[in-house]
C-alpha positions in Angstrom: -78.1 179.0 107.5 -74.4 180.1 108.1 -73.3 182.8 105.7 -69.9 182.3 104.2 -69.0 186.0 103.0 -69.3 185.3 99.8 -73.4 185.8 99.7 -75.9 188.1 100.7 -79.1 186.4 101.9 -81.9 188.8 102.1 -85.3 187.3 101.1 -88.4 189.0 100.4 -91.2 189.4 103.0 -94.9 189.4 102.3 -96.7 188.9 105.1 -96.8 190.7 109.0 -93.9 190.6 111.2 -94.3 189.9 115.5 -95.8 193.4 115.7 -98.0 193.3 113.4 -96.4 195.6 110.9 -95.8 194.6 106.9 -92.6 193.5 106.6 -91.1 195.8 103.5 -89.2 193.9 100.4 -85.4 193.2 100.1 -83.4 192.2 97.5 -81.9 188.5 96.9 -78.3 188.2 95.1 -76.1 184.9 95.5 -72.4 185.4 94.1 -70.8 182.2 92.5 -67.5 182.6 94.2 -65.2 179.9 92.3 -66.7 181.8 88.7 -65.2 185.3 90.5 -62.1 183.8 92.1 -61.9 182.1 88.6 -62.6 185.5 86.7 -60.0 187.1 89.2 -57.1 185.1 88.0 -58.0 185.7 84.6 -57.5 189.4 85.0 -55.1 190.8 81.9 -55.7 187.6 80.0 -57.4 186.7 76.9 -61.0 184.3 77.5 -63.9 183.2 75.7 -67.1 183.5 77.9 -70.2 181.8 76.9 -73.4 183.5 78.0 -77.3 182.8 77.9 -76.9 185.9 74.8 -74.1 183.9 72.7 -69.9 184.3 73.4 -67.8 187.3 74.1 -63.8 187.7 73.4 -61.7 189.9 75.2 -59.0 190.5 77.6 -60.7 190.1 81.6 -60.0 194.0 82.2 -61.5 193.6 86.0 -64.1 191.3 88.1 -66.5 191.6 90.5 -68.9 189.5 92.7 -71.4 190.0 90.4 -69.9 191.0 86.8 -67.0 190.7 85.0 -65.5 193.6 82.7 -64.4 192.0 79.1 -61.9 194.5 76.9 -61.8 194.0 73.1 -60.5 196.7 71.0 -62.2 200.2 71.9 -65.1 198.1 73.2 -65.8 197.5 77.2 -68.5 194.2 78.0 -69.8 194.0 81.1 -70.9 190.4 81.6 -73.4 189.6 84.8 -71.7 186.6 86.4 -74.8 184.8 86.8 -75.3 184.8 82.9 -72.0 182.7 82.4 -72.3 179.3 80.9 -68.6 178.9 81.0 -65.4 180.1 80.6 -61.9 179.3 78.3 -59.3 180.9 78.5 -57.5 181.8 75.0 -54.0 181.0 74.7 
């Protein structure tokens, strides 16, 4: 599998490797990169984001592979990317 840059493709590893040895565990994490180049636009705008734990308002402060920073008020969200239903921008 060819990696494009925008994912990290570790996999965990149960059994023995050539040698003999246990292979140890590794993370998995796949970033959505049209939702961050999406996000990244977004930056110093209004949005509504739908999650899998209801909406949240705010100005898109910053964005990241795997979260998005949402500033309303005094209050900072940090939304996990992969928890994103959708997104709409406020006008």
């Amino acid at each position: 599998m060819e990696s494009t840059g925008w994912e990290i493709n570790l996999m965990y590893h149960t059994g023995m490797n050539s040698q003999g040895q246990a292979n140890s565990p590794m993370q998995v994490a796949v970033v959505e990169p049209y939702v961050y180049a999406a996000l990244h636009s977004l930056i110093g705008k209004r949005v509504v984001i739908d999650t899998s734990r209801g909406p949240v308002n705010g100005v898109v402060a910053d964005a990241k592979p795997d979260h998005v920073v949402i500033q309303e008020y005094d209050s900072a969200f940090l939304v996990r990317i992969r928890e994103i239903i959708w997104i709409m921008p406020e006008s």
